[in-house]
KEKE-3310 file (N, C-alpha, C; in steps of 0.2 Angstrom, whole numbers, plus 5000, padded with zeros to 4 digits):
npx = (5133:5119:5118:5107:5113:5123:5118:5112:5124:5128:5136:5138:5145:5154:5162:5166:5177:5185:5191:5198:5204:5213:5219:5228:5237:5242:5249:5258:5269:5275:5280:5287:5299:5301:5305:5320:5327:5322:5328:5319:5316:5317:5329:5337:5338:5343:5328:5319:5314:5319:5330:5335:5336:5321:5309:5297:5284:5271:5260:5256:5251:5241:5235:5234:5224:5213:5209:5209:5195:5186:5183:5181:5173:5160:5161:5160:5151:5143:5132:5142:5139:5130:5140:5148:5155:5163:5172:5179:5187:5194:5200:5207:5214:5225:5232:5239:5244:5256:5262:5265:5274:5283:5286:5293:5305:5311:5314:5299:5293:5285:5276:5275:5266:5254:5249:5249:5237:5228:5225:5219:5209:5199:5199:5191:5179:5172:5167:5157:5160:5163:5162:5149:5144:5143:5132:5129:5134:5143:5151:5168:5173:5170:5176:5190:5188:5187:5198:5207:5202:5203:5219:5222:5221:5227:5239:5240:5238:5251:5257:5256:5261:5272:5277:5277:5264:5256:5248:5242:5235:5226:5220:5212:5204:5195:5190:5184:5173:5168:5160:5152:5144:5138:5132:5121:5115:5110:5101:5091:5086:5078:5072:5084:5097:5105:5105:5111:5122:5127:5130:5136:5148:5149:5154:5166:5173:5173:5181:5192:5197:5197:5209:5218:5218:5225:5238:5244:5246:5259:5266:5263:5273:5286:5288:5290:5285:5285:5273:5276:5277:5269:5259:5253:5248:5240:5230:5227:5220:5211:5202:5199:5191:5181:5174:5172:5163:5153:5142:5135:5125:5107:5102:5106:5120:5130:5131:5137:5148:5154:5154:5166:5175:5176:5177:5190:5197:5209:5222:5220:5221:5232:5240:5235:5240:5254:5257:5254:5261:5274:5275:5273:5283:5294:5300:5301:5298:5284:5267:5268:5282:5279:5269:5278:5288:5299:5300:5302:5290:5277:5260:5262:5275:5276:5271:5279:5291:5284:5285:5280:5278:5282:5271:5262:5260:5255:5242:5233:5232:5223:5213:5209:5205:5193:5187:5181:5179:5166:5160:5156:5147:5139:5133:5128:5116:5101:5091:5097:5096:5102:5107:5112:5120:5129:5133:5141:5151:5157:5161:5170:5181:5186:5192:5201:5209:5210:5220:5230:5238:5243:5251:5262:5269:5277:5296:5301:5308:5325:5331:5343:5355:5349:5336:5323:5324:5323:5326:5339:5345:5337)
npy = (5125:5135:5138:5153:5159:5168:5178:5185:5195:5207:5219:5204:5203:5214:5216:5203:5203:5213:5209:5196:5205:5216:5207:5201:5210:5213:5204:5198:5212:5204:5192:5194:5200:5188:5179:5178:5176:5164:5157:5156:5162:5167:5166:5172:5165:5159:5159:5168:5181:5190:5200:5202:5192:5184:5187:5172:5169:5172:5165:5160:5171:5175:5164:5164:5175:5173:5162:5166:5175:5169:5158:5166:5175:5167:5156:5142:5128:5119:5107:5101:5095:5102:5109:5105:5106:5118:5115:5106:5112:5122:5111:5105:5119:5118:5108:5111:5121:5118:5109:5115:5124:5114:5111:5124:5127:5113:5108:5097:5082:5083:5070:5068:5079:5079:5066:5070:5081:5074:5067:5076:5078:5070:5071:5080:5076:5069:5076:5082:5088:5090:5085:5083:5077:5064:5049:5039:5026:5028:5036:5037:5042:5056:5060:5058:5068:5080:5080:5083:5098:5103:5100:5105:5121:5122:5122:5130:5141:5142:5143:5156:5164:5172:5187:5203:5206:5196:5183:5187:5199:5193:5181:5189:5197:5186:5180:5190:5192:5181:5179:5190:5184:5174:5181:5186:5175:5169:5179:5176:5164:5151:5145:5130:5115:5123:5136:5137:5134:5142:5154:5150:5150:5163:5169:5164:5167:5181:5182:5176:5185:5197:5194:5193:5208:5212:5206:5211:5223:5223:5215:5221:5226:5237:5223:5217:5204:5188:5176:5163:5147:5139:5148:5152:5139:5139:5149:5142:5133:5133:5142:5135:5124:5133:5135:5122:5120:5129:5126:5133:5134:5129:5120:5116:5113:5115:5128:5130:5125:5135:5145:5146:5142:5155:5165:5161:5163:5170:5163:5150:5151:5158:5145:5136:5144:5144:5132:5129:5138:5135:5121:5126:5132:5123:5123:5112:5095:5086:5086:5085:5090:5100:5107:5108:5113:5129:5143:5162:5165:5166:5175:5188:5191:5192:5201:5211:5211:5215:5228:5234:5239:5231:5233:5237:5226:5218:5224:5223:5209:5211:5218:5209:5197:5204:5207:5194:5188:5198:5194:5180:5185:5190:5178:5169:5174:5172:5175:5176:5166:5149:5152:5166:5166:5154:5161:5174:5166:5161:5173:5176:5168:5167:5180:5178:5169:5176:5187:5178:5175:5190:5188:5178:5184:5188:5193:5180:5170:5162:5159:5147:5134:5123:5124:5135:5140:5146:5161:5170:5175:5178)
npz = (5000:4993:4976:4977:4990:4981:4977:4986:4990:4985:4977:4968:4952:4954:4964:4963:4952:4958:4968:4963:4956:4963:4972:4962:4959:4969:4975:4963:4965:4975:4969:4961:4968:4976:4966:4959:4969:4972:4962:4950:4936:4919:4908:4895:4879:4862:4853:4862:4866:4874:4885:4897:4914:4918:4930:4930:4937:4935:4934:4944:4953:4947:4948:4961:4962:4959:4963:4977:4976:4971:4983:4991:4990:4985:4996:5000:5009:5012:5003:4990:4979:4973:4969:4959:4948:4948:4959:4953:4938:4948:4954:4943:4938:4946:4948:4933:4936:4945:4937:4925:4935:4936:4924:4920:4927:4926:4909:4906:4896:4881:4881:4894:4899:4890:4897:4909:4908:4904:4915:4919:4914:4914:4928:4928:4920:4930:4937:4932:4919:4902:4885:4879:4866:4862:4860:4874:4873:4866:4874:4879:4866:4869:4879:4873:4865:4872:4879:4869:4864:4877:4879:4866:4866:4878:4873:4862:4870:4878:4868:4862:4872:4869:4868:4877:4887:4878:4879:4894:4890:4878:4885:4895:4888:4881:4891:4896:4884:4887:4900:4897:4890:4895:4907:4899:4892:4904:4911:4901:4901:4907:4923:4928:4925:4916:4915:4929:4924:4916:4927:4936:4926:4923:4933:4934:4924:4926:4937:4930:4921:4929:4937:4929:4924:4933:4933:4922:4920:4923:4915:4903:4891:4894:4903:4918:4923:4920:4913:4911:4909:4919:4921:4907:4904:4915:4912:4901:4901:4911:4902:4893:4900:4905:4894:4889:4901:4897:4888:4877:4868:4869:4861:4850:4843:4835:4835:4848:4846:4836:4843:4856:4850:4841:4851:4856:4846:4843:4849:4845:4830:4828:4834:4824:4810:4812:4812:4798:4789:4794:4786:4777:4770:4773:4785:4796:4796:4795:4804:4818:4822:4815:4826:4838:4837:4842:4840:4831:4825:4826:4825:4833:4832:4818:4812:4821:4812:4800:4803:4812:4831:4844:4853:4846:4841:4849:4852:4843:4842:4852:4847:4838:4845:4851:4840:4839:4850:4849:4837:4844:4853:4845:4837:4849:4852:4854:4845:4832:4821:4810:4798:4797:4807:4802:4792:4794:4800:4789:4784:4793:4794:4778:4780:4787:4780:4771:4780:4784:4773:4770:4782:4780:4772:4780:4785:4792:4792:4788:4773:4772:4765:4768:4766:4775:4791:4807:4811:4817:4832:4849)
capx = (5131:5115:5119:5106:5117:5129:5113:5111:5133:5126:5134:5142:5149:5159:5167:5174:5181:5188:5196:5204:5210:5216:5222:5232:5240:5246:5253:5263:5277:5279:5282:5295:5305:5304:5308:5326:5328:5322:5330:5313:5319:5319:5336:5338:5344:5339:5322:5317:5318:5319:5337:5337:5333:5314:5305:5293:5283:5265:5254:5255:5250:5236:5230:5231:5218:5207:5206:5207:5190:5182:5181:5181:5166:5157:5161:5159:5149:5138:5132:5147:5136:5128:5145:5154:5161:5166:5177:5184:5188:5198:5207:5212:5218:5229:5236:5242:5250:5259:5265:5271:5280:5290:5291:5298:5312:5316:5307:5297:5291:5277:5270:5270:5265:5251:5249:5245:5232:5224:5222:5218:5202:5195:5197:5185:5175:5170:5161:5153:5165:5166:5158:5144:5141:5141:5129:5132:5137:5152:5157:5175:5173:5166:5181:5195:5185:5187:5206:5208:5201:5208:5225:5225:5218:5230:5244:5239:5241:5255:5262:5254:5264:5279:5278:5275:5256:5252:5245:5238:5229:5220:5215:5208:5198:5191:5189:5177:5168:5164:5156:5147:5138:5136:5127:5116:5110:5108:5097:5088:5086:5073:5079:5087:5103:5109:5104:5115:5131:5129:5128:5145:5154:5150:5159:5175:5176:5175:5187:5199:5198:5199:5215:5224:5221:5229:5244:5245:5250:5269:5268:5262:5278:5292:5288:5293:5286:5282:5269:5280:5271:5264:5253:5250:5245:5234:5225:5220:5217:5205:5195:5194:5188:5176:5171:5165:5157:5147:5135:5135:5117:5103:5097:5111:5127:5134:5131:5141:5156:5158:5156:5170:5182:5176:5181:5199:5200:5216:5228:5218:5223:5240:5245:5236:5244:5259:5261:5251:5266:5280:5275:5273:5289:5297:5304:5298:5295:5279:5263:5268:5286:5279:5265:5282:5295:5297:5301:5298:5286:5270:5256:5265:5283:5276:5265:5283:5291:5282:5287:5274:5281:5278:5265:5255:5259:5249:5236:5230:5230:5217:5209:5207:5202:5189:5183:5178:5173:5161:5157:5153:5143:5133:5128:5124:5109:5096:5086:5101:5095:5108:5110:5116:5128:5134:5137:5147:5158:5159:5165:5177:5186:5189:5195:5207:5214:5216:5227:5236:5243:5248:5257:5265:5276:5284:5302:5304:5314:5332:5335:5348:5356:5342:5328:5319:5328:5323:5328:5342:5346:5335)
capy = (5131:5136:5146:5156:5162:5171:5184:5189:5194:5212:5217:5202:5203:5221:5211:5196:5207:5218:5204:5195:5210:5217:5203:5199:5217:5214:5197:5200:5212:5201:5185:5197:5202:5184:5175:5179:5173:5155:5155:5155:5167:5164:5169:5174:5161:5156:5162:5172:5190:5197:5201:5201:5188:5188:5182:5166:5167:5175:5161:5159:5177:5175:5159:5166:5182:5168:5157:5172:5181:5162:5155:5174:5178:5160:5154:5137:5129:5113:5104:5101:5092:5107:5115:5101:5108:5124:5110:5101:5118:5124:5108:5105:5123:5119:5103:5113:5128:5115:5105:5123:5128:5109:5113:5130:5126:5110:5106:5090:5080:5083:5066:5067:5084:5075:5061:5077:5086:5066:5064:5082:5082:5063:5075:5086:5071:5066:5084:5083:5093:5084:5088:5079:5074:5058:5044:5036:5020:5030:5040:5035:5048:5062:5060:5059:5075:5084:5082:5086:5102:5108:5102:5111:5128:5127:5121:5135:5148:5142:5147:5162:5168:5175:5195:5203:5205:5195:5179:5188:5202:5189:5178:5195:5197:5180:5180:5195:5191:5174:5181:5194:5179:5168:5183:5186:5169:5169:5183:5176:5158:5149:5138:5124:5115:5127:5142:5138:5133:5149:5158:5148:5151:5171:5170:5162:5173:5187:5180:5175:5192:5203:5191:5192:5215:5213:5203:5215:5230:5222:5211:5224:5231:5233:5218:5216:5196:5183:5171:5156:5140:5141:5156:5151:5130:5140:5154:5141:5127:5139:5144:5129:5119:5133:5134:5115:5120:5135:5124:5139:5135:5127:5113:5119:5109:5117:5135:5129:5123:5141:5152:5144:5146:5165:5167:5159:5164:5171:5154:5145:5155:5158:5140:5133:5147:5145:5129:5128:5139:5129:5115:5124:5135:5118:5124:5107:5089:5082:5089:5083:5093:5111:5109:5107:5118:5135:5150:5169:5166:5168:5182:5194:5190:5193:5209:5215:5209:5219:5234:5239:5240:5226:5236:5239:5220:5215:5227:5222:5203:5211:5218:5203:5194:5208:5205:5188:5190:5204:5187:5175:5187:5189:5170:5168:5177:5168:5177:5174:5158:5146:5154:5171:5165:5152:5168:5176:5162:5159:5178:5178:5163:5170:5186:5176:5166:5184:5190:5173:5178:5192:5188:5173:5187:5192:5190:5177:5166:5166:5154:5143:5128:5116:5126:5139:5140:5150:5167:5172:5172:5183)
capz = (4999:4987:4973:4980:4993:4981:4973:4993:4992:4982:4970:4966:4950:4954:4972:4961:4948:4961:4974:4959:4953:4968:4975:4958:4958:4975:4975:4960:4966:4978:4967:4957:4973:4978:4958:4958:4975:4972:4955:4946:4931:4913:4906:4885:4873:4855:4852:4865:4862:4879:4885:4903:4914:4920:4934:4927:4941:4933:4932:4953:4954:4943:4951:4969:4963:4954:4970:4983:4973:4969:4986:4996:4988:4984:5003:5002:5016:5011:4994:4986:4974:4968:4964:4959:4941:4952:4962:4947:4935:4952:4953:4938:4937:4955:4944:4928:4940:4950:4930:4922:4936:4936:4915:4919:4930:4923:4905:4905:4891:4879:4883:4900:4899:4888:4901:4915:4904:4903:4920:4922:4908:4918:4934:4925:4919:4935:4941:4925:4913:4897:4880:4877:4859:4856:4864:4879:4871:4863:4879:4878:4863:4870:4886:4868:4862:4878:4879:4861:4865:4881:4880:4861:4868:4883:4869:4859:4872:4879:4860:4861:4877:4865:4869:4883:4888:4873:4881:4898:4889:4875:4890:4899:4881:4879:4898:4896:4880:4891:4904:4894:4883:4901:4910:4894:4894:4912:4912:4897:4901:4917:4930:4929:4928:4911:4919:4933:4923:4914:4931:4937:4919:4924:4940:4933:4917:4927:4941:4927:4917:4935:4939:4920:4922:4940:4931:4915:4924:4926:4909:4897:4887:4898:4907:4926:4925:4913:4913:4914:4910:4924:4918:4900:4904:4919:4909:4894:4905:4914:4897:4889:4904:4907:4886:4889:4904:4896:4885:4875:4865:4873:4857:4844:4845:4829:4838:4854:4844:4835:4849:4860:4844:4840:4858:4857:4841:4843:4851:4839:4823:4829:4832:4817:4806:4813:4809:4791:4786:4795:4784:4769:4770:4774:4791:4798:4793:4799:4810:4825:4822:4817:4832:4844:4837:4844:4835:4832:4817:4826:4820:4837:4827:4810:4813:4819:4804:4795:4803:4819:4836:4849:4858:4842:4838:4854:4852:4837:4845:4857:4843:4834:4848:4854:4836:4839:4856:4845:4834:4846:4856:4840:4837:4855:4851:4852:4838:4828:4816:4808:4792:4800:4811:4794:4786:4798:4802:4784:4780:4798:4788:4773:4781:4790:4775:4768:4784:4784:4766:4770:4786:4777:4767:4786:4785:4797:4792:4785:4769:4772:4762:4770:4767:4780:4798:4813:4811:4820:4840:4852)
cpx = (5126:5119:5115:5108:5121:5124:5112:5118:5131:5133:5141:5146:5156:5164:5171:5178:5186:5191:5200:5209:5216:5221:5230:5236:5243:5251:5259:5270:5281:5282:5289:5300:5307:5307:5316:5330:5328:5324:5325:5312:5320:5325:5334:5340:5338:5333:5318:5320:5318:5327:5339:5334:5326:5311:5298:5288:5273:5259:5251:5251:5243:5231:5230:5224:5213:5204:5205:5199:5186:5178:5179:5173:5160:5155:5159:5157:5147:5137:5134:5143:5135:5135:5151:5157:5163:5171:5182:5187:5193:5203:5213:5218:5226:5233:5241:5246:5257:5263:5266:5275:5287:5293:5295:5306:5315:5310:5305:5293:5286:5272:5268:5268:5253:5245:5244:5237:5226:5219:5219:5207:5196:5192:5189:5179:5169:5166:5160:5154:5167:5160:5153:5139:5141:5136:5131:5136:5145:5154:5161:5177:5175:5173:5187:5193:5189:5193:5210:5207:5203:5217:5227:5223:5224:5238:5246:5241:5247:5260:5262:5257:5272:5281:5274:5268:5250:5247:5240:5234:5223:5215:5210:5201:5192:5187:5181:5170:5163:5159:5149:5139:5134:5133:5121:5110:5108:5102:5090:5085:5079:5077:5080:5094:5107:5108:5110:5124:5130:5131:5135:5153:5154:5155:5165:5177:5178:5181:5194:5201:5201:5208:5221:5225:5225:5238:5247:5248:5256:5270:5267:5269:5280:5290:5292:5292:5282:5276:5269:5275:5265:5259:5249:5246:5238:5228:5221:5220:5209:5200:5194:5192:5181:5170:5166:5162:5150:5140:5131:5127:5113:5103:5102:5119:5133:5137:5137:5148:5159:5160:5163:5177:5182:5179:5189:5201:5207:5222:5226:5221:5230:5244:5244:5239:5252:5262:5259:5259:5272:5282:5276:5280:5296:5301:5304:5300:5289:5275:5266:5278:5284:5272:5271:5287:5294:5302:5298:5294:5278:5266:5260:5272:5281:5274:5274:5289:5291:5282:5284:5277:5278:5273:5260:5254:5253:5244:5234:5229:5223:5212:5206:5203:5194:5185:5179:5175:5167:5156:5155:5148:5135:5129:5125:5118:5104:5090:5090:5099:5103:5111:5112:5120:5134:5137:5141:5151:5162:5167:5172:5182:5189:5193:5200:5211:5217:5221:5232:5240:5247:5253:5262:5270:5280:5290:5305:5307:5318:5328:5342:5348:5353:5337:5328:5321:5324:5327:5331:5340:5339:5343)
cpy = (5132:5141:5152:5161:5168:5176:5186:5192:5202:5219:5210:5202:5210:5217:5208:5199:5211:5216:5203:5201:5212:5213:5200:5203:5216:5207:5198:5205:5208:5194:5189:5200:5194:5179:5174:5176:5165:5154:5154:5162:5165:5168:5166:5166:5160:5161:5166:5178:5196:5195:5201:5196:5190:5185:5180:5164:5171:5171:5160:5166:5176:5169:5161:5172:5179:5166:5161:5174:5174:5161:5162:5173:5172:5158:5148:5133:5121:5113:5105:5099:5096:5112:5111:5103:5114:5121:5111:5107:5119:5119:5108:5112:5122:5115:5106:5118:5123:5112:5112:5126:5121:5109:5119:5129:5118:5105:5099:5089:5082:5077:5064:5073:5082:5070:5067:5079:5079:5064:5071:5082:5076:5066:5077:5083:5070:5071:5085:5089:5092:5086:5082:5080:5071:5054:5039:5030:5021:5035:5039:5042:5055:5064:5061:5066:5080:5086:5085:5093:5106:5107:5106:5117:5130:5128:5128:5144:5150:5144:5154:5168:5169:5184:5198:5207:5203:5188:5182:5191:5199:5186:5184:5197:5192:5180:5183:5195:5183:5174:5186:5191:5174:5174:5185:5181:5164:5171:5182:5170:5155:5146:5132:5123:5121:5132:5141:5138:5140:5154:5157:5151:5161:5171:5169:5164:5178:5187:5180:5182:5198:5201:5193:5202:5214:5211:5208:5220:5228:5218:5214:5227:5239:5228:5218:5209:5195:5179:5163:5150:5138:5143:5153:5142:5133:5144:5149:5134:5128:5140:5140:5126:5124:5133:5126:5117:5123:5132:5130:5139:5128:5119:5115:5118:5112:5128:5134:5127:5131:5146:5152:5145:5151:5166:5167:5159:5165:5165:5150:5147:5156:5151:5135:5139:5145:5137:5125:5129:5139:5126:5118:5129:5129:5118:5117:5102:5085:5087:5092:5091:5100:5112:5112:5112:5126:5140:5155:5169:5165:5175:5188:5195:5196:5201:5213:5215:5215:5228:5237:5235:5234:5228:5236:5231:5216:5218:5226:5216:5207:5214:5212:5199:5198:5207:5199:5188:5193:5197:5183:5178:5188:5183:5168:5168:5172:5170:5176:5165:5157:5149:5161:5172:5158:5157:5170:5174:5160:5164:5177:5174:5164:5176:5184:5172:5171:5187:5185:5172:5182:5193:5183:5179:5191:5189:5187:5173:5168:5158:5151:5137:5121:5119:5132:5136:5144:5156:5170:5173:5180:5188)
cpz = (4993:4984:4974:4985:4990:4978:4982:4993:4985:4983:4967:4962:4949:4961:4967:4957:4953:4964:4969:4955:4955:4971:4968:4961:4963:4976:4971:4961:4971:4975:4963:4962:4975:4972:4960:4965:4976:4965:4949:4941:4924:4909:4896:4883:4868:4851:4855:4865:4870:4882:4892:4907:4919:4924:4930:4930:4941:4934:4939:4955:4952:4945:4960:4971:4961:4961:4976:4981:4976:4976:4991:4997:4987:4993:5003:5006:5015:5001:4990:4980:4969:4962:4963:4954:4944:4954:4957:4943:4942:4954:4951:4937:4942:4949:4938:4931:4941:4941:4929:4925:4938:4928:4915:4924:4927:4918:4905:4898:4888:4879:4889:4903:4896:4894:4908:4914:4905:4908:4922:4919:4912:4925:4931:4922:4923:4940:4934:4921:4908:4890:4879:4869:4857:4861:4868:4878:4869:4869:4878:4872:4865:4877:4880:4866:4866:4878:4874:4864:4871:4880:4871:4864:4876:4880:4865:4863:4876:4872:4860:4868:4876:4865:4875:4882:4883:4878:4888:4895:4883:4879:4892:4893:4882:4886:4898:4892:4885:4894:4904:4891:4892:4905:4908:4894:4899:4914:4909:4896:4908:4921:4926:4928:4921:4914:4923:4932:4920:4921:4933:4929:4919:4928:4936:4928:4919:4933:4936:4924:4923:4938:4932:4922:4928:4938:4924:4916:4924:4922:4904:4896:4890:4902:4913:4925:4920:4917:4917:4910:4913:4922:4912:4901:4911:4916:4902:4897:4908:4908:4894:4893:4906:4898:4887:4895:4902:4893:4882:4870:4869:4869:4851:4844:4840:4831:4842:4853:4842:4841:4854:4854:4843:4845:4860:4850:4840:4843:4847:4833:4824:4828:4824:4810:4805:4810:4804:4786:4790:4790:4776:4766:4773:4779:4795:4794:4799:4804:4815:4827:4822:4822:4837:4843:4838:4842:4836:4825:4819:4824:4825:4830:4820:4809:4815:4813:4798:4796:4808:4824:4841:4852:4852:4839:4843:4855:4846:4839:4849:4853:4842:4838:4851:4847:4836:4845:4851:4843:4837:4850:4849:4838:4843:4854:4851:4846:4831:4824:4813:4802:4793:4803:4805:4792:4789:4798:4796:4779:4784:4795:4783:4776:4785:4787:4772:4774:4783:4777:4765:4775:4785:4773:4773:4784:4790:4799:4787:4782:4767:4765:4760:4770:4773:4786:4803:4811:4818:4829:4843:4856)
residu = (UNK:UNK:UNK:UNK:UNK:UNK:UNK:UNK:UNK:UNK:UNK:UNK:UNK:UNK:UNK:UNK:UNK:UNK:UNK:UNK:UNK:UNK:UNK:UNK:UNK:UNK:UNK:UNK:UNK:UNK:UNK:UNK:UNK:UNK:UNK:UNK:UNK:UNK:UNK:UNK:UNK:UNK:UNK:UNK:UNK:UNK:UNK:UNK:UNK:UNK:UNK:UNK:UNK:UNK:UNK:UNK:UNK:UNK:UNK:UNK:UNK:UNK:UNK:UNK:UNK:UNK:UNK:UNK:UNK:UNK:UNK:UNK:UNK:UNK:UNK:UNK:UNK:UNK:UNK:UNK:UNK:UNK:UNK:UNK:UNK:UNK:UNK:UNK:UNK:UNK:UNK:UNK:UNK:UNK:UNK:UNK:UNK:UNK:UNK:UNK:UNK:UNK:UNK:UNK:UNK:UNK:UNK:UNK:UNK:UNK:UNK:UNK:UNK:UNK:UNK:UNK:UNK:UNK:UNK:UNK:UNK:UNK:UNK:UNK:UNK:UNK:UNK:UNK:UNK:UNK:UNK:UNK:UNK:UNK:UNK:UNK:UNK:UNK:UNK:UNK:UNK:UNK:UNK:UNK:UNK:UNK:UNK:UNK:UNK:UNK:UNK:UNK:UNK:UNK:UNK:UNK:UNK:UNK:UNK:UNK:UNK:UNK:UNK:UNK:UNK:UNK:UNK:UNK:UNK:UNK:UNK:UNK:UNK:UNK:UNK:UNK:UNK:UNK:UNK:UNK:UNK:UNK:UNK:UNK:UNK:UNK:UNK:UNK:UNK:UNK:UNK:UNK:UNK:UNK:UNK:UNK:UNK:UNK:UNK:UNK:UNK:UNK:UNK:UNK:UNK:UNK:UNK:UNK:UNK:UNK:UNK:UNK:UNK:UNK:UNK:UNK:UNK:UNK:UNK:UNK:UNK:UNK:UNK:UNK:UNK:UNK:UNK:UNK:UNK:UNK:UNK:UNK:UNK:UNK:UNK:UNK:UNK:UNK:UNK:UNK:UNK:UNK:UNK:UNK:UNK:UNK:UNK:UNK:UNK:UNK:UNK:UNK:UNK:UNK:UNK:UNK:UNK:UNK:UNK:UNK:UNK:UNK:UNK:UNK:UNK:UNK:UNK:UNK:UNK:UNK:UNK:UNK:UNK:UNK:UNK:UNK:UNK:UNK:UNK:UNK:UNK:UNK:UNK:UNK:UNK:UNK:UNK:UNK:UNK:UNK:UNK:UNK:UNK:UNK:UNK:UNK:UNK:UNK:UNK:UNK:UNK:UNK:UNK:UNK:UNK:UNK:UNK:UNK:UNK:UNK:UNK:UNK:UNK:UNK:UNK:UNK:UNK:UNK:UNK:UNK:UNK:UNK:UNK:UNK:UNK:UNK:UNK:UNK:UNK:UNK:UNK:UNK:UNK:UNK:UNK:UNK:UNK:UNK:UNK:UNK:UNK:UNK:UNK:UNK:UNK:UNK:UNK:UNK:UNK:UNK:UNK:UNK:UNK:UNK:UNK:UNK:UNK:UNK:UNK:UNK:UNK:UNK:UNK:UNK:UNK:UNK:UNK:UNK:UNK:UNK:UNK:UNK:UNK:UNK:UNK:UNK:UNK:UNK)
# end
């Protein structure tokens, strides 16, 4: 099928928004009438703060409004060539539902969770989805790059799905700011092959963001369904694998790194806050331990901590993330020079070393005998 095809299919991008959405909305009560039936339920203990048990079965939902919209509306037909990071991106998504929902019923390792993501990023490789910034000689790099940065971003928002409609409503954020920047420099761009990935990185920003509000309605605060793994390994599998596809500056390499972090700003900031002050609160020993350890001392935890409601802890995440969205829509710019998006990124970082100060005074942990513990049972 030419992409031509999908500009005759008027107005596309109000369809794909509206299938993925619709179609989320409707799938969902049916995955929560059938959870409880297949045992696919997450029940209380430890550090989870929810008290009844909860159908875990969100991420299936959200991937059926994705790939119903995606192929509905796209239609598939001829030269697969042309849409081969279309393919690969929809794989790999199938690969990571099908792994979160064997870690959610029975958890598997982090190194063959690891091992998954590996052969998942090679997938993505192979339909040309792979950061490209080293020189050919050093490929092998640019393949190490790649899974550094998706399996942290789908790591990161697998962390970040600790409250409810915290992880779906960030992705629906970041989703949108995506799609915003990639219809921009669509509109703004001539032919060729970057024009078109931007044209493909609209579609599946706005598939993933119409599919996350379709799933929000039953996970925002009371929750009726979680995420699950499932959900959170799909939703940030989905944005970093479209982030490397976006090629978010044309000739500006330094450009294209920030934008995709403004963007995910939030799971970014979350996991590495989270475990700056693991280590320095001595809750941990070692990196690799306060990446893995799960607790309520993420910025949701902390922000209630400090006294504001779950609903006003997760609305502030979409703040925060709608601010960087804001930010990375700003450097896109192409009039924007290097010394104006410097500045920005320079001030956004100090004003996030200043919140990460004062959400280090939440009360999140109890001091025990050996130091800093996990604060009591959910």
């Amino acid at each position: 099928m030419s992409p031509d095809l999908i500009e005759r299919l008027p107005p596309t991008h109000a369809v794909l928004l509206l299938l993925a959405w619709v179609v989320s909305d409707i799938t969902i009560p049916i995955l929560i009438y059938l959870a409880p039936r297949l045992g696919a339920v997450d029940r209380p203990h430890s550090y989870k703060i929810h008290r009844e048990p909860m159908p875990f079965l969100g991420g299936v939902g959200i991937f059926i409004g994705f790939m119903f919209a995606v192929f509905s509306l796209l239609r598939f037909e001829t030269q697969v060539v042309s849409n081969a990071p279309l393919y690969g991106i929809v794989f790999g998504a199938g690969v990571v539902v099908v792994l979160g929902l064997i870690d959610d019923f029975k958890p598997i390792s982090a190194v063959l969770k690891l091992v998954i993501l590996l052969i998942s990023t090679w997938v993505l490789s192979r339909f040309n989805i792979v950061i490209d910034l080293f020189p050919e000689w050093l490929e092998p790099l640019n393949y190490l790059l790649t899974l550094f940065w998706i399996a942290g971003v789908t790591s990161a928002m697998n962390s970040l799905d600790n409250m409810d409609g915290a992880a779906g409503g960030v992705a629906a954020v970041a989703a949108l700011f995506s799609a915003l920047i990639a219809w921009r420099n669509y509109e703004a761009s001539g032919s060729g092959l970057w024009q078109t990935q931007q044209k493909w990185l609209c579609y599946l920003s706005i598939a993933t963001f119409g599919a996350c509000c379709g799933f929000l309605r039953y996970n925002f605060k009371p929750a009726r369904i979680f995420l699950g793994d499932n959900g959170s390994f799909l939703i940030g599998f989905i944005l970093s694998a479209m982030a490397v596809l976006g090629a978010w500056s044309f000739a500006d390499p330094l450009r294209s790194f920030i934008i995709p972090c403004a963007l995910f700003v939030v799971p970014l900031y979350d996991i590495t806050l989270s475990t700056v002050l693991r280590l320095r609160r001595g809750v941990v020993k070692g990196v690799v331990g306060a990446i893995v350890y799960c607790g309520r001392d993420h910025i949701s935890h902390r922000r209630v901590a400090l006294g504001y409601s779950q609903r006003e802890a997760v609305l502030m995440l979409y703040l925060f993330g709608s601010i960087g969205g804001a930010i990375a829509y700003f450097c896109s710019r192409p009039q924007v020079d290097r010394a104006m998006y410097l500045g920005v990124t320079v001030a956004a970082m100090a004003v996030l070393v200043a919140v990460g100060a004062v959400l280090d005074r939440a009360p999140v942990y109890v001091q025990g005998s050996e130091g800093s513990k996990e604060a009591g049972p959910a």
